[in-house]
SETORRO-611356 format. One record per residue (C-alpha): y, x, z; residue in three letters. Coordinates in steps of 0.1 Angstrom, whole numbers, plus 5000, padded with zeros to 4 digits. Each point is the difference from the previous one (the first is absolute). Last residue first. Example, Ala and Ser with C-alpha at 12.3 -4.5 7.8 and 13.67 -1.06 7.14 Angstrom:
<nodes>
498951375071SER
496649865007ALA
</nodes>
This chain:
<nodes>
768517541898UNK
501350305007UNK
500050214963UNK
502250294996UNK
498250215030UNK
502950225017UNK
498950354998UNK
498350235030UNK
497450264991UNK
501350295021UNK
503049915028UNK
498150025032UNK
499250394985UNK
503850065012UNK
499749935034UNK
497250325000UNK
502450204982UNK
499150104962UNK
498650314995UNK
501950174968UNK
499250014963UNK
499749584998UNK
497249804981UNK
499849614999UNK
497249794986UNK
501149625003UNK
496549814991UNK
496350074998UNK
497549744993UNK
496150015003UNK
497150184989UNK
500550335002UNK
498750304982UNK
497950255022UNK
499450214975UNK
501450334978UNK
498950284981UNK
496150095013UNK
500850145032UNK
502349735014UNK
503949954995UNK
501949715012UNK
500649654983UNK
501849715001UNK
504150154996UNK
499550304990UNK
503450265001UNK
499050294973UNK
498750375008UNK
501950345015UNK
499649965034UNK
501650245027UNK
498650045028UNK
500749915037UNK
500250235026UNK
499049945035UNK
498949655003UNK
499749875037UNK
499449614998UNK
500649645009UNK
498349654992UNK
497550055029UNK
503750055025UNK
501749704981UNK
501849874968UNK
501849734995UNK
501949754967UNK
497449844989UNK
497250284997UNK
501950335011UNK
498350354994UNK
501350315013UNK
500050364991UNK
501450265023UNK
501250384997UNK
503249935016UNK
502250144969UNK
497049924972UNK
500349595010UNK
497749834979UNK
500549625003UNK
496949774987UNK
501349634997UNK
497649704997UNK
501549624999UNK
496549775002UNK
500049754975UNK
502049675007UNK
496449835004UNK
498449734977UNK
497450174980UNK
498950145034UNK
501450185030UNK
497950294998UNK
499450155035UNK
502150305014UNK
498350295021UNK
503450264993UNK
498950334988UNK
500650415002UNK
497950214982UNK
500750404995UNK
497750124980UNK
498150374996UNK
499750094968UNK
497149864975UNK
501350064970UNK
503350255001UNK
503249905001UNK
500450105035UNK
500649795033UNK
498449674987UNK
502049745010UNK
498749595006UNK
501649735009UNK
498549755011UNK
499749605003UNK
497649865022UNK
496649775002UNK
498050375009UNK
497649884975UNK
502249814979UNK
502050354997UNK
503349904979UNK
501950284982UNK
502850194999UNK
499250354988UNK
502350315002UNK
500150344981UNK
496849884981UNK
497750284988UNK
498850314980UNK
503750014978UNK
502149815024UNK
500349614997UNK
502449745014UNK
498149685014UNK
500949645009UNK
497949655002UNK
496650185008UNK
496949745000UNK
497450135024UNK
496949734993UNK
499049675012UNK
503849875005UNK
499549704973UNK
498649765020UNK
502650045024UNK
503049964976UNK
502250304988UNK
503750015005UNK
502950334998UNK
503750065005UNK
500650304996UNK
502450285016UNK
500050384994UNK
502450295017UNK
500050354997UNK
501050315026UNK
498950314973UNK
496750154985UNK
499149654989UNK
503049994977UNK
500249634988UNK
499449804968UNK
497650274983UNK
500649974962UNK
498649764971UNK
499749755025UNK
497249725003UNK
498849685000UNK
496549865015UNK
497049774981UNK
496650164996UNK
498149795018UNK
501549895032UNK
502049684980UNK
503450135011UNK
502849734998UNK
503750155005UNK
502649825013UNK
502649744984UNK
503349825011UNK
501050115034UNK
497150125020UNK
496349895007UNK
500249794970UNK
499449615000UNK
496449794996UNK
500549664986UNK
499349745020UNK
497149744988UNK
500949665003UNK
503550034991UNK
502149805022UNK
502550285010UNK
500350144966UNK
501950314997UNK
502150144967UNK
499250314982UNK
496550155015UNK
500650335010UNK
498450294983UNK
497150154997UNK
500150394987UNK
496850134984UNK
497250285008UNK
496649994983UNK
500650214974UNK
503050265008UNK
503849895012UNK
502450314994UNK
502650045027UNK
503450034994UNK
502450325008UNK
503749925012UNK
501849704985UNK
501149885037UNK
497249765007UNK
497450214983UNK
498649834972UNK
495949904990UNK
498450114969UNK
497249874979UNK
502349884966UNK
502449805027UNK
499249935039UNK
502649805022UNK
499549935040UNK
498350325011UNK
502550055026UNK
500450404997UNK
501950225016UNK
501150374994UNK
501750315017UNK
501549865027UNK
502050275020UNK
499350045039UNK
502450125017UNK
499850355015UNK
500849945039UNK
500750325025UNK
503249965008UNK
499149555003UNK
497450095024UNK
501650235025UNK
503249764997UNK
498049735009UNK
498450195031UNK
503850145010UNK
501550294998UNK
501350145030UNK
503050145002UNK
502050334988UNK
498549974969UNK
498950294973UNK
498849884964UNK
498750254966UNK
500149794968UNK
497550174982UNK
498050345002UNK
497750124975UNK
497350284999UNK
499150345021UNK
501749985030UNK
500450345017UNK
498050105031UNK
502250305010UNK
503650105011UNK
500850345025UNK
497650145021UNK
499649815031UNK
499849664978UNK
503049874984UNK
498949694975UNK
500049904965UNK
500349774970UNK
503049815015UNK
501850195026UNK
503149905026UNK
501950265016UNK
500450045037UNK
501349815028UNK
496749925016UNK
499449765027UNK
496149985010UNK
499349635011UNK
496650085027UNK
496849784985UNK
497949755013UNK
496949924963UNK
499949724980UNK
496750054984UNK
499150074964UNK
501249784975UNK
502449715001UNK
500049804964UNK
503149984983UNK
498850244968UNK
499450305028UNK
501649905038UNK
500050255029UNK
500949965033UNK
502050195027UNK
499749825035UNK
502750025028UNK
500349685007UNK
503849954997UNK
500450334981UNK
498549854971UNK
498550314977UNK
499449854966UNK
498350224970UNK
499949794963UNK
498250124968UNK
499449794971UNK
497250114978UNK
499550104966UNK
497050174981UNK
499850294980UNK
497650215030UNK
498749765026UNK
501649985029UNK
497749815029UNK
502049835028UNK
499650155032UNK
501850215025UNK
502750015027UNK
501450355017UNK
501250045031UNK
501950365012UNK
503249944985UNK
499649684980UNK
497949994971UNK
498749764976UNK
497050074983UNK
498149924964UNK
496250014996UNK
497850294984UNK
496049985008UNK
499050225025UNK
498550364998UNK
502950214987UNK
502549805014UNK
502749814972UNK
502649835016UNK
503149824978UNK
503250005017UNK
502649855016UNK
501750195024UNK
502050015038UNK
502150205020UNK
498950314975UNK
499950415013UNK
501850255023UNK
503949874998UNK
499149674990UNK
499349864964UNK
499349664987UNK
497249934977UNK
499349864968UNK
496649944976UNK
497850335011UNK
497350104985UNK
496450095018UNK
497750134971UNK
496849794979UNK
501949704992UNK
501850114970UNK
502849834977UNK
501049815029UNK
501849654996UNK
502849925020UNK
502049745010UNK
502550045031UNK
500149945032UNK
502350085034UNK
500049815031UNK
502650005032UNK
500449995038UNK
501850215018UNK
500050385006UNK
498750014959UNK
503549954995UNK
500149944963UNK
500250254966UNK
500950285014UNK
503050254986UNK
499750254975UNK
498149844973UNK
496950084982UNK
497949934965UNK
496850194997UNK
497750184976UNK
501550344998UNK
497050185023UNK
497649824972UNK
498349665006UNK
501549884967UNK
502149725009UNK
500549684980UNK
502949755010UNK
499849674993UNK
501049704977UNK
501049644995UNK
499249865034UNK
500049625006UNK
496550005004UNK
496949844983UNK
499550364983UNK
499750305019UNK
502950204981UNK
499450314980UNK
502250354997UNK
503450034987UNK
501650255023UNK
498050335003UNK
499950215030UNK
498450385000UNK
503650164998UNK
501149885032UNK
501849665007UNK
503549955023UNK
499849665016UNK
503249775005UNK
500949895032UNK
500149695016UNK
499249654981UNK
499549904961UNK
499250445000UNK
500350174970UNK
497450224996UNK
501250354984UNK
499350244975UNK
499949714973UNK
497750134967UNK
498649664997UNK
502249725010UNK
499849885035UNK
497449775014UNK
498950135030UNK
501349735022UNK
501450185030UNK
501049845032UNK
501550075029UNK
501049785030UNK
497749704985UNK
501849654994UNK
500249765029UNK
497849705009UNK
501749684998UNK
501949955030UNK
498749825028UNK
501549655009UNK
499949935041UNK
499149615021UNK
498750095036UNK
498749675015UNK
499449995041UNK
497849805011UNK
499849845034UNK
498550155032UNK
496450085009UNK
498549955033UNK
497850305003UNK
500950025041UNK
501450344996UNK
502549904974UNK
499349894958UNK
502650044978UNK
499749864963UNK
501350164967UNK
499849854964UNK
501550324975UNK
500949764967UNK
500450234965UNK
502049924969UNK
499950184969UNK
498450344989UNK
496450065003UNK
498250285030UNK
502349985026UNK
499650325026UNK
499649885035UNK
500550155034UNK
499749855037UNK
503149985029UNK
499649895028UNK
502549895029UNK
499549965039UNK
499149745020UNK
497350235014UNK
500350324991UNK
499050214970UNK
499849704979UNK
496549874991UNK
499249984962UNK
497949714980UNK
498849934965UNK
501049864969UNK
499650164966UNK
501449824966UNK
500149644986UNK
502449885023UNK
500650355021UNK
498749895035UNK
500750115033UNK
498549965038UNK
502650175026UNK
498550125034UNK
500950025038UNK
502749785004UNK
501249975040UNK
504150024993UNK
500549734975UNK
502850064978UNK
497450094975UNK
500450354976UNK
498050054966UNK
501650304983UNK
499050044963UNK
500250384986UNK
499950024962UNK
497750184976UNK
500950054960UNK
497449914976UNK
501549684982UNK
504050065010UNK
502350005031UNK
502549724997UNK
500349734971UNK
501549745015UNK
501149965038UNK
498649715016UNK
498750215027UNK
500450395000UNK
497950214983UNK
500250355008UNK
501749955032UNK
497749745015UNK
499849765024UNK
498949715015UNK
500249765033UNK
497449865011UNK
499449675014UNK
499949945042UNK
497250015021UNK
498049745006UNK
500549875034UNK
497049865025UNK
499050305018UNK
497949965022UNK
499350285025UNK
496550165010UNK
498350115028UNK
496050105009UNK
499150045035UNK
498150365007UNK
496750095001UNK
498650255026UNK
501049825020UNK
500549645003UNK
501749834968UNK
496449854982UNK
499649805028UNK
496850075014UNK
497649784989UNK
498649685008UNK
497149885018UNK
497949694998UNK
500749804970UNK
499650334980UNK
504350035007UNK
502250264979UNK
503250165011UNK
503450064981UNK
503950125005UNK
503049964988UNK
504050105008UNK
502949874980UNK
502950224997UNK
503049804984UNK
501949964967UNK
498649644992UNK
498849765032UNK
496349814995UNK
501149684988UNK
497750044967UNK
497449995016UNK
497050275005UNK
497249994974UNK
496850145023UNK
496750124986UNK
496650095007UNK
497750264983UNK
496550004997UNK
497550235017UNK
498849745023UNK
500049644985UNK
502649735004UNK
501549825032UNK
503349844991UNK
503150215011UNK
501950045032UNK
503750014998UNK
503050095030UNK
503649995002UNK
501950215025UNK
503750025006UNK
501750225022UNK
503549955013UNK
502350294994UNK
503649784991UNK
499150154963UNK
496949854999UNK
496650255012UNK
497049994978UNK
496249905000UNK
497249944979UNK
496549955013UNK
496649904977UNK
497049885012UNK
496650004981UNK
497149874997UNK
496350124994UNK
497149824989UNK
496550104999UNK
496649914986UNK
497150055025UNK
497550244996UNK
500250135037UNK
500050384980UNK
503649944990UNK
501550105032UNK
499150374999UNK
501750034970UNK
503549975015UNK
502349684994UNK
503050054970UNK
503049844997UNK
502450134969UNK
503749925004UNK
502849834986UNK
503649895006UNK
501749814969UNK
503250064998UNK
503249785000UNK
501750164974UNK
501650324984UNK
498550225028UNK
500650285013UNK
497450245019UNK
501750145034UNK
500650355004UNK
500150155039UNK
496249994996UNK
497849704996UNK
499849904966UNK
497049824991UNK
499250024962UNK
501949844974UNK
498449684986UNK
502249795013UNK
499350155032UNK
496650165004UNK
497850115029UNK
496550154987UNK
498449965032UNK
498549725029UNK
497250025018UNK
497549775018UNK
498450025034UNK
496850125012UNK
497249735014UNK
497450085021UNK
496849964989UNK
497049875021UNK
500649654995UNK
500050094960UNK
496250135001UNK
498749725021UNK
501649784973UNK
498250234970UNK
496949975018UNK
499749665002UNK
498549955041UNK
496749895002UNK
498149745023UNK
498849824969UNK
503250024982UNK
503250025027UNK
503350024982UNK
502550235015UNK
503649904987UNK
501049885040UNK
503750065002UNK
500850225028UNK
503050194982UNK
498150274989UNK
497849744978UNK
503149914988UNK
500750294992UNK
497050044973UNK
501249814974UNK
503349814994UNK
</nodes>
């Protein structure tokens, strides 16, 4: 201890030469003020001392922070504090019982700690209290005024399991409810003191939700978003946080119902109606034509074209959904002009629309497309006139946002909105403004949708999908009279000077001394010699002004990577409509997109820093994927892409020159020939899926020795 033991008649003064050490004449003149005690916890809940004990699901740990005023500290002498902790509690015959604890001496400032037994009795107010000793004084206890003693109860039963329920899909019952659909499920414990339910969806949301009373029931909401069977895993936990046993819900969603209406455009020309697969046919004005264009990649044969005139439109007398609920509606479209607001569908009430699709064109803002739901209105996307897009609204009355999705992809922000029932008739091409109809669609319409659910993110995505469709591919593993065949008898590729096709040795030798060298893919691949050697289309291989597709497969060596070498290239008239090439000085791949065909346009260059794996790599697998619906370009090497390999490209042109496979474009004719081998070239008209680019430049080698 330090300086009260000098108070308590200890002799600390040292005599030097007649002298007295200052610091011990310093401390015999102090007098000492005792500790204090605060931040009273039990089991980590903090001290309850009013008519509402703390509860405790074990023998708790009592703890408090001592502390020792600042006046003491000027001695200069370390100190340590201790302290005592009280409980007490009265057995059921009324006898009191006291048990006491006093703790090791540590530092001031820290806190000190108490585990009570485990004898300590369950279901009864027990009673505590603190004080802290210097080694001279202690403290009040921590219970005399103003403070208060601190009680608690242990509680040493879990409560009991679950029980669960729901009415829209009840246990062990198959099939119920469907993908999209919400259901109520009602958690409910025997036990009387639960205060909270944790959940868990296997492979879905979990969470937690309090009932309204204690021991009462809860009940949360969840829509299922895939068919097939779902587990709900429920826990109760009471007052004291001990949590009971699990509880395993077992239910089989339905698979996700078929739209409420639904029109698919694609009646014979000169029809005066749409028939409808689902609710009520659709009358059509004099400015609709049946017959029109399909996006291709989709199931849809063909569309509707409206003129934009007042007889433009196709209408039915009764709504299309509830919009009181929740529900979508989409359709494709493709504007013939992007320069005036048009309106795809809409749903009338007695003074105007319960909701629209449309296409928004402000006079000083670029045009986007809207959803709108009474008096909230969504916005993004960017139309651009003669191409398609996939159009979805969703209002889900659950949360109470209204979103919109264009090609899949959400756009805009999810906005609160108010569900506006209307009872009116349903438009497509127009909507009722305050003076009669106005912003009519101008283009096609296809395969128009209304739900009375939610639709789901894989639903979102699979409505809005164009697949892909191969146009050509090349292995490079035959050659005859200087040309190279397409896999599927499509277009070959003519092999110039300096360009050849190695192929795979014909049996393997494990013992030779020297191993011979195999193809990157399959049975051949192309050699380059960097000189003058590429191959080459007689046409373009891919539209570069729509969503395109290109794999390769592609190897140089180190020592040969001292100069951008370009493995794939499409040319316009002034300049390439894409490059492919490797930078050594930037050690990547990249692609590179001029944004006119003009010489010298502004580029847009995206890359992925690669090294060159050597004469004995597997080649580097390079995809470029064009998508014109999001306005993105991406480049993959092996299969990935990321945020440097990603870009913005508004509008892509279209190019009218040959494929190259080894060369690009330059000012005087063409350059940057590549030395090394190229194998598996791929080209699809469509953006392939980012899963779907793990699947470029695989075939099963023919030789594994």
């Amino acid at each position: 201890m330090r300086k009260r033991r000098a108070l308590l008649g200890s002799c600390l003064a040292v005599l030097v030469a007649g002298t007295v050490v200052p610091s011990t004449a310093y401390a015999a003149e102090q007098v000492n003020l005792p500790p204090a005690v605060q931040d009273l916890q039990t089991e980590f809940k903090d001290c309850a001392s009013g008519d509402e004990p703390a509860y405790v699901g074990s023998p708790p740990v009592l703890q408090a922070r001592l502390t020792d005023p600042v006046e003491d500290d000027r001695i200069g002498y370390p100190e340590q504090l201790t302290a005592e902790f009280e409980i007490w509690w009265s057995d059921p015959d009324g006898t009191e019982q006291r048990r006491t604890w006093t703790t090791s001496p540590y530092p001031v400032g820290l806190v000190h700690r108490t585990s009570l037994p485990s004898d300590i009795p369950s279901d009864t107010v027990i009673s505590w209290h603190v004080r802290a000793n210097d080694g001279v004084a202690y403290s009040p206890w921590s219970s005399e005024a103003p403070g208060a003693a601190c009680r608690f109860v242990h509680d040493d039963e879990s409560p009991a399991a679950p029980v669960v329920s729901s009415p829209e899909y009840p246990e062990e019952t198959w099939w119920s409810g469907g993908v999209g659909i919400y259901g109520s499920f009602t958690m409910d414990s025997p036990s009387t003191d639960v205060v909270e339910y944790r959940y868990t969806f296997l492979g879905g949301p979990s969470g937690t939700v309090r009932p309204a009373e204690m021991g009462g029931p809860a009940t949360i909401r969840y829509v299922p978003l895939s068919r097939g069977p779902k587990t709900l895993s429920v826990h109760a936990m009471d007052r004291a946080g001990r949590i009971g046993g699990r509880t395993d819900y077992t239910f089989y969603p339905n698979a996700a119902s078929t739209p409420v209406s639904r029109w698919k455009l694609d009646d014979e020309a000169g029809s005066a109606t749409a028939a409808a697969e689902a609710g009520e046919a659709a009358r059509a004005g004099r400015g609709v034509t049946f017959g029109g264009p399909a996006p291709s990649g989709t199931p849809l044969t063909s569309t509707v074209t409206l003129d934009g005139s007042r007889h433009g439109f196709l209408t039915t007398d009764s709504p299309a959904v509830d919009s009181g609920g929740t529900f979508a509606v989409g359709a494709w479209v493709r504007p013939a002009r992007d320069d005036r607001s048009m309106t795809v569908l809409s749903q009338d009430t007695a003074s105007g629309a319960a909701y629209a699709l449309a296409l928004e064109a402000p006079r000083e803002a670029s045009a986007s497309y809207s959803f709108t739901l009474g008096d909230t209105k969504i916005s993004g996307g960017a139309p651009e006139a003669g191409e398609w897009a996939y159009l979805l609204g969703l209002y889900d009355t659950e949360t109470g946002y209204a979103q919109l999705f264009v090609n899949g992809h959400e756009v805009g922000t999810k906005t609160e909105a108010a569900p506006v029932r209307a009872d009116g008739a349903f438009h497509m091409g127009r909507i009722l403004g305050p003076h009669g109809y106005r912003q009519r669609w101008h283009g096609e319409i296809g395969d128009v949708r209304a739900y009375d659910r939610l639709v789901v993110p894989s639903e979102v995505t699979e409505l809005a999908r164009r697949k892909p469709r191969l146009l050509g591919h090349w292995s490079f593993s035959t050659a005859d009279d200087g040309i190279t065949p397409e896999n599927g008898g499509g277009a070959s590729l003519r092999l110039a000077p300096g360009a050849s096709i190695y192929r795979a040795p014909d049996f393997c030798i494990p013992d030779c001394p020297t191993w011979p060298r195999y193809p990157l893919v399959g049975d051949g691949h192309l050699e380059l010699d960097g000189e003058s050697g590429h191959v080459a289309l007689d046409t373009p291989v891919v539209d570069t002004g729509d969503s395109f597709t290109l794999g390769v497969v592609a190897r140089i060596e180190q020592d040969d990577a001292t100069r951008p070498m370009t493995v794939l290239s499409q040319a316009g008239e002034h300049t390439d409509a894409f490059k492919l090439r490797y930078d050594p000085a930037r050690y990547a791949w990249e692609l590179i997109m001029p944004e006119r065909d003009e010489a010298g346009a502004p580029e847009t260059v995206v890359a992925q820093v690669e090294m060159p794996d050597g004469a004995n790599g597997d080649g580097t697998r390079l995809a470029v994927v064009y998508d014109d619906a999001t306005d993105t370009v991406k480049l993959f090497a092996d299969g990935y892409t990321n945020a440097d390999a990603t870009a913005h490209l508004r509008n892509g042109w279209t190019s009218s020159g040959p494929l190259q496979v080894g060369r690009a474009r330059t000012a005087d004719g063409f350059g940057e020939y590549l030395k090394g081998q190229v194998d598996e070239v791929q080209a699809y008209a469509g953006a392939l899926r980012d899963d779907d680019v793990l699947g470029l430049g695989w075939e099963t080698d023919p030789c594994l020795c």
